[in-house]
C-alpha positions in Angstrom: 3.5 10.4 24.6 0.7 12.7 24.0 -2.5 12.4 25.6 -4.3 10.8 22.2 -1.3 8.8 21.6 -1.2 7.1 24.6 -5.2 7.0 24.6 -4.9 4.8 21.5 -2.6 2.4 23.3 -5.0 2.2 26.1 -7.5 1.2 23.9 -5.2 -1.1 21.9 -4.5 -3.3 25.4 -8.5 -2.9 25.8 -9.0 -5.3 22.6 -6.0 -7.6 23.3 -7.2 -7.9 26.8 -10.6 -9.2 25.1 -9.3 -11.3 22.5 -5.3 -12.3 23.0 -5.2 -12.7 19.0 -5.3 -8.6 18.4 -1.8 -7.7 17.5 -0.3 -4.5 17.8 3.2 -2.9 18.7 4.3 0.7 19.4 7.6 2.6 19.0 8.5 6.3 20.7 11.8 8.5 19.9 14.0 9.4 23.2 10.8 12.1 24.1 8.4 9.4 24.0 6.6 10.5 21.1 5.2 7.8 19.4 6.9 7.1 16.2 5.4 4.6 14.2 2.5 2.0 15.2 1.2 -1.5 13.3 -2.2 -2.9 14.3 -4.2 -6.6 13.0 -6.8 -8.1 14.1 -7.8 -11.6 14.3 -10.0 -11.8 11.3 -7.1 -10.6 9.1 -4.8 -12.4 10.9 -6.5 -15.7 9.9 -7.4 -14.0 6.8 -3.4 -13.9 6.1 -3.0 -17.6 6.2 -5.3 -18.3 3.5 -5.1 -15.4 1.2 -1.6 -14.0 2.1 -0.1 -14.8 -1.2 0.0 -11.8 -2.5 -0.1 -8.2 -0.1 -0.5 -4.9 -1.6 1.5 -2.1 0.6 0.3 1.9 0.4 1.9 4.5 1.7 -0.1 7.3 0.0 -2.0 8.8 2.9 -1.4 11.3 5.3 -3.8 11.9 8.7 -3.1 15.7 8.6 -4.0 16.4 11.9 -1.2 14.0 13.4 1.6 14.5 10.7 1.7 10.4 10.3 1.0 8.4 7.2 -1.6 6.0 7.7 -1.5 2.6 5.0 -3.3 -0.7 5.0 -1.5 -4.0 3.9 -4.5 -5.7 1.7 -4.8 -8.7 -0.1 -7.7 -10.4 -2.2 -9.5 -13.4 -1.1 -11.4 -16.0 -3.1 -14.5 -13.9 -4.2 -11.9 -11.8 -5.4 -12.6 -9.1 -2.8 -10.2 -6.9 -0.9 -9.3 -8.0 2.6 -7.2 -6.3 5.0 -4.5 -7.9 6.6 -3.2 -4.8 8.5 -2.9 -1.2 9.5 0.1 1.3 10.4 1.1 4.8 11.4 4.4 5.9 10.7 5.8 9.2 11.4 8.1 9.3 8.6 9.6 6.8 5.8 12.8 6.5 6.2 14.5 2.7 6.1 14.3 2.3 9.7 10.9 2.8 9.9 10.0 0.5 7.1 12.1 -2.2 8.3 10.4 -1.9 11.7 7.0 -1.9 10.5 7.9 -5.1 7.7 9.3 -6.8 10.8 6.1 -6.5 13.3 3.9 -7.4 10.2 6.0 -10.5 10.0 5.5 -11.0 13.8 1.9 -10.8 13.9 1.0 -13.2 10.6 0.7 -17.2 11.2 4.0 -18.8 11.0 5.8 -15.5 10.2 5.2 -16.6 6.3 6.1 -14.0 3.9 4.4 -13.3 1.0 4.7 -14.4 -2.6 4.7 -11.1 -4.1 4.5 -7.6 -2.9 3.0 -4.6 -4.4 3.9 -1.1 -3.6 4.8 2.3 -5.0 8.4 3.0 -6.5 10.1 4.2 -3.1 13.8 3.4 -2.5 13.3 3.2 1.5 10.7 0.9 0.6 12.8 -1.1 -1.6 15.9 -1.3 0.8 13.2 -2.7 3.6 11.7 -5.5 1.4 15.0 -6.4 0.3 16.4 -7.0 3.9 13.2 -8.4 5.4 11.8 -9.9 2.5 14.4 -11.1 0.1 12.7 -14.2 -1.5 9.7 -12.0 -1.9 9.1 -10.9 -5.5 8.5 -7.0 -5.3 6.8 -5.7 -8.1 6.0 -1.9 -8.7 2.5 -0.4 -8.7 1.3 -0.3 -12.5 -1.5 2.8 -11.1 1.1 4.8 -9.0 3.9 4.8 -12.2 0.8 5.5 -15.1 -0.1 8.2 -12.9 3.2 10.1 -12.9 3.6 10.4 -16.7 1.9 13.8 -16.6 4.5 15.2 -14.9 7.2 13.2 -16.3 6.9 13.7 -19.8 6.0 17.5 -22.0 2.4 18.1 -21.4 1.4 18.2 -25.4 3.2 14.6 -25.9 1.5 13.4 -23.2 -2.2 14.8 -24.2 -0.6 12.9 -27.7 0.9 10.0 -26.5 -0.7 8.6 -23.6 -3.0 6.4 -24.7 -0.5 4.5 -27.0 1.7 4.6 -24.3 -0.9 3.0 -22.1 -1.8 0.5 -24.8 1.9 -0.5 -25.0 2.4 -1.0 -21.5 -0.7 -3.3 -20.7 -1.2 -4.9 -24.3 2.3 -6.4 -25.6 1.8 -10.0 -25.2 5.5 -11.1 -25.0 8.8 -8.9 -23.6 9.7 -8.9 -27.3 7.3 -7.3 -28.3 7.1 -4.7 -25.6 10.5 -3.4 -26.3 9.9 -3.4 -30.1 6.9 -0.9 -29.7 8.2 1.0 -26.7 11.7 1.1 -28.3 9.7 2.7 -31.4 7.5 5.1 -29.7 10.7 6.5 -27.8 12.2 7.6 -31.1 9.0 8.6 -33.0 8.6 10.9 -30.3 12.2 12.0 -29.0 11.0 11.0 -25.7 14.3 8.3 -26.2 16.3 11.3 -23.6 14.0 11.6 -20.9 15.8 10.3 -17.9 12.5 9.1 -16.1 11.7 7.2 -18.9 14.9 5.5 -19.3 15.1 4.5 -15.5 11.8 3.1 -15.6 12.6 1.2 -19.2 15.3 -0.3 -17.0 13.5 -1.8 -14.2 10.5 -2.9 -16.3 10.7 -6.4 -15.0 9.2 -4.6 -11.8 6.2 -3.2 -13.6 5.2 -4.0 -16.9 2.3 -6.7 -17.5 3.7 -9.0 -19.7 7.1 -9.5 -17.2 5.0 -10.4 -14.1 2.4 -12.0 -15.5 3.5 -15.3 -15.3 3.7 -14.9 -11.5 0.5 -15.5 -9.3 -0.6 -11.8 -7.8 -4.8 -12.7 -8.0 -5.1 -9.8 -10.0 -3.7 -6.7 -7.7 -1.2 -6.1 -9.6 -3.8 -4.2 -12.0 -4.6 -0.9 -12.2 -7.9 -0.9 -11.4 -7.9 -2.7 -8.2 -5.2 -0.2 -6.8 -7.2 2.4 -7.7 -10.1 1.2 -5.9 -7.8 1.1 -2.9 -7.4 4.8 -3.3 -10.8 5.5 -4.3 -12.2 3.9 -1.4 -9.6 5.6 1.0 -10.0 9.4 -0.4 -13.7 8.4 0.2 -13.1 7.9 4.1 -15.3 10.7 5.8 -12.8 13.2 7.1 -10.0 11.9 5.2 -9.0 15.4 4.3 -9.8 17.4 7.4 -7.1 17.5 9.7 -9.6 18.3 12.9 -12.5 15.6 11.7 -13.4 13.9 14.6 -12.8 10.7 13.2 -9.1 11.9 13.1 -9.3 11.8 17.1 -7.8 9.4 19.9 -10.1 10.8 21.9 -11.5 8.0 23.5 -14.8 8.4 21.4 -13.6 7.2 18.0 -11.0 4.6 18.8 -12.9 2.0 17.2 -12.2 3.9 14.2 -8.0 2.7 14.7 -8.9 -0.8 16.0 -11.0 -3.6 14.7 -10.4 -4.4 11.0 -13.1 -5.7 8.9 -12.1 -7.9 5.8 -15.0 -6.5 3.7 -15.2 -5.8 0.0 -14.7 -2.1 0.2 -17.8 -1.9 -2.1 -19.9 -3.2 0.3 -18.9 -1.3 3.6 -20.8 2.6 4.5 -17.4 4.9 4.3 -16.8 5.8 7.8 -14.5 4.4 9.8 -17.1 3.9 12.5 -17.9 1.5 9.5 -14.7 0.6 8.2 -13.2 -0.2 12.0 -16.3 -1.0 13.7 
């Protein structure tokens, strides 16, 4: 491995050393370069046995300067703020990968329980992992990440047209009748009814659309809004974008910044990881 890679590792057998409940695993190719990481510490450990219900599972972010994607399993807890039940590094998201890092979070919760429902973004490697590892597991799709791609999905004037209604459908229809009445409707008003996108996600609306999921327990995070806290809070991470930010280092100075995790609402923490990972 390469000299920060294997500087986090040292410092990730520092803080088991000092508390045997910090879990964390490692994985390198035939070079030894690491591959793929998964961190938790005891707080969210414990955390998970109370609140680990429902888990919310983000891929979105990329640390630049290493080329890996960096997510967070969260969770809510009873003052309906966000908690963190875990971390990861992955240097790419292909099955294998995601079946690793599913089965190490598994290892490291109590009792190896699985949760109730899962939320994460429309990925097929994804999918395929949940459905191997987690097959009693209901695996719903991010309402935020699929609104968010009907910009470039759909013609740009019926979208500045549409939207809105569209969005009104989606979260508003009370019953699954009624939801494919209206949305049935708009696609013909609008000759949107042969967009291919549209039609796939029409298919698999059980995954994502309020009124289908509803009646399962997710303490809210199915909903846009607390998904796109998570991101908010994330993009607001000093450094986040700058691949040579310090806090971007395993240099031995900013370690902390990969190791302790704090179950804090995310309003309530300074955005830094010296902060966030104190």
């Amino acid at each position: 491995m390469g000299h920060d890679a294997e500087t986090l590792i040292e410092h990730f057998t520092f803080e088991r050393e000092k508390n045997p409940n910090f879990f964390f695993d490692y994985d390198t190719d035939s070079d030894n370069r690491m591959l793929r990481c998964f961190w938790a510490d005891s707080e969210s450990r414990r955390s998970y046995a109370f609140f680990g219900d429902v888990v919310v599972f983000d891929t979105t972010y990329n640390t630049n300067r290493y080329s890996m994607i960096f997510a967070l399993f969260v969770g809510v807890n009873h003052h309906g703020q966000t908690i963190i039940f875990g971390c990861r590094l992955l240097s790419d998201e292909m099955i294998e990968s995601f079946v690793w890092l599913f089965s190490k979070f598994l290892e490291a919760m109590p009792n190896q329980a699985t949760p109730v429902v899962i939320i994460t973004d429309q990925d097929a490697a994804i999918s395929k992992a949940i459905s191997m590892l987690l097959p009693f597991t209901q695996h719903q799709f991010c309402l935020w990440h699929i609104l968010n791609k009907f910009l470039e999905k759909i013609n740009v004037m019926l979208y500045n047209e549409q939207y809105h209604r569209l969005v009104n459908i989606i979260k508003q229809s009370e019953s699954p009748e009624e939801f494919e009445q209206r949305w049935t409707e708009i696609m013909e008003t609008t000759n949107l009814d042969s967009n291919d996108w549209l039609i796939n996600m029409y298919e698999i609306r059980n995954r994502w659309v309020p009124t289908y999921v509803n009646h399962v327990f997710s303490a809210g995070m199915s909903s846009s809004q607390r998904v796109e806290s998570n991101h908010s809070f994330l993009k607001r991470l000093d450094g986040l974008d700058d691949p040579y930010h310090p806090q971007y280092s395993f240099d031995g100075t900013h370690n902390d910044g990969f190791t302790s995790i704090t179950n804090n609402n995310y309003e309530d923490v300074n955005v830094n990881f010296d902060n966030y990972f104190p």
